[in-house]
N, C-alpha and C positions, 0 to 999 in steps of 0.2 A: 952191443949191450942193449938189451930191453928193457921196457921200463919197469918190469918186474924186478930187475933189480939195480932198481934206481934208490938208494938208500938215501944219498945226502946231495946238495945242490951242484955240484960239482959232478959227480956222477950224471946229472943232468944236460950239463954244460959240457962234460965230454960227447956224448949222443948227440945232441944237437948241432954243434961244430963240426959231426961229423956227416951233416944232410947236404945236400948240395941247395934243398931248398923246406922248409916247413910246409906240410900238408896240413889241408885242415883237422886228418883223422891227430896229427903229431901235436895241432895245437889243445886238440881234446884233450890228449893223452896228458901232456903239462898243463893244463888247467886243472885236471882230475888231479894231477899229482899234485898242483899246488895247492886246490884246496884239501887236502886229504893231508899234508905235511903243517899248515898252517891255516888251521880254522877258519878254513871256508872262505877264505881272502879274495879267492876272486868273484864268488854269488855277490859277497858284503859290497866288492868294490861296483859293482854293478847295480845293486839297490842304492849306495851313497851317491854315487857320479853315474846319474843316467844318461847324459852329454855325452860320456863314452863312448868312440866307435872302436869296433871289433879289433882295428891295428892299434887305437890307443892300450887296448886291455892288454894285448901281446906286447905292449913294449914295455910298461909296465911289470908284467910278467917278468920278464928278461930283466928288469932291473932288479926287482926283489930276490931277484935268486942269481943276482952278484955277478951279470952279464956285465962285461963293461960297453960303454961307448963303441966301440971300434968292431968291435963283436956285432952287436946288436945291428949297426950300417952293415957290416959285411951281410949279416944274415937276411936283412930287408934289400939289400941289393943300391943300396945307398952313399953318396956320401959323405963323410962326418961334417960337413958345413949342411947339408939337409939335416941332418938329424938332428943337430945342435936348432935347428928351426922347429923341429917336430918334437922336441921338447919343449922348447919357448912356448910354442901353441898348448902343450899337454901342461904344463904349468897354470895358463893363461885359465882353462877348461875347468883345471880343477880348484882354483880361487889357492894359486900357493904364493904364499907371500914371503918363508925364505929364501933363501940364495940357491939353494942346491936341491933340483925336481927327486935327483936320485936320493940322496939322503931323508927327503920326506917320504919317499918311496919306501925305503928300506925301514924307517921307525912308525910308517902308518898301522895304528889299531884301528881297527873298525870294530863294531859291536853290532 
């Protein structure tokens, strides 16, 4: 599948589950898609949270478009006891003060 016809976020989530590893050209491609699907979400999140590094934006990434946990370790080569840290830290970064990094993820507007 190409990302030309990558319609909905799951279509995404199939292709990507099926890399052995994300290239940089692949994180373009899903960045372009996502802000192209959702108003520009990752420029926004980039001018709001300049603190951001490049693997913060990509997990991020992966969360808003319905990556789980277990997924997002597998794809960074991780284990879910790291990544549950690489949240805590991506939490800490971006001043979140509910319970759940993904669910702020998943309802964040930017403007």
């Amino acid at each position: 599948m190409d990302e030309e016809e990558w319609k909905t976020a799951y279509d995404v989530q199939i292709y990507v589950t099926s890399l052995s590893a994300i290239s940089d050209c692949n994180w373009n491609r899903l960045e372009l898609w996502v802000n192209f699907h959702q108003d520009g979400f990752i420029y926004k999140l980039r001018h709001y949270y300049p603190v951001l590094s490049e693997d913060d934006i990509h997990v991020i990434l992966l969360l808003r478009i319905d990556f789980s946990n277990a997924q997002i370790s597998k794809l960074f080569q991780i284990l879910g006891s790291s990544f549950r840290i690489r949240r805590s830290r991506l939490k800490k970064k971006m001043n979140v003060s509910c319970e759940s990094i993904t669910d702020f993820i998943k309802s964040l507007r930017l403007e």
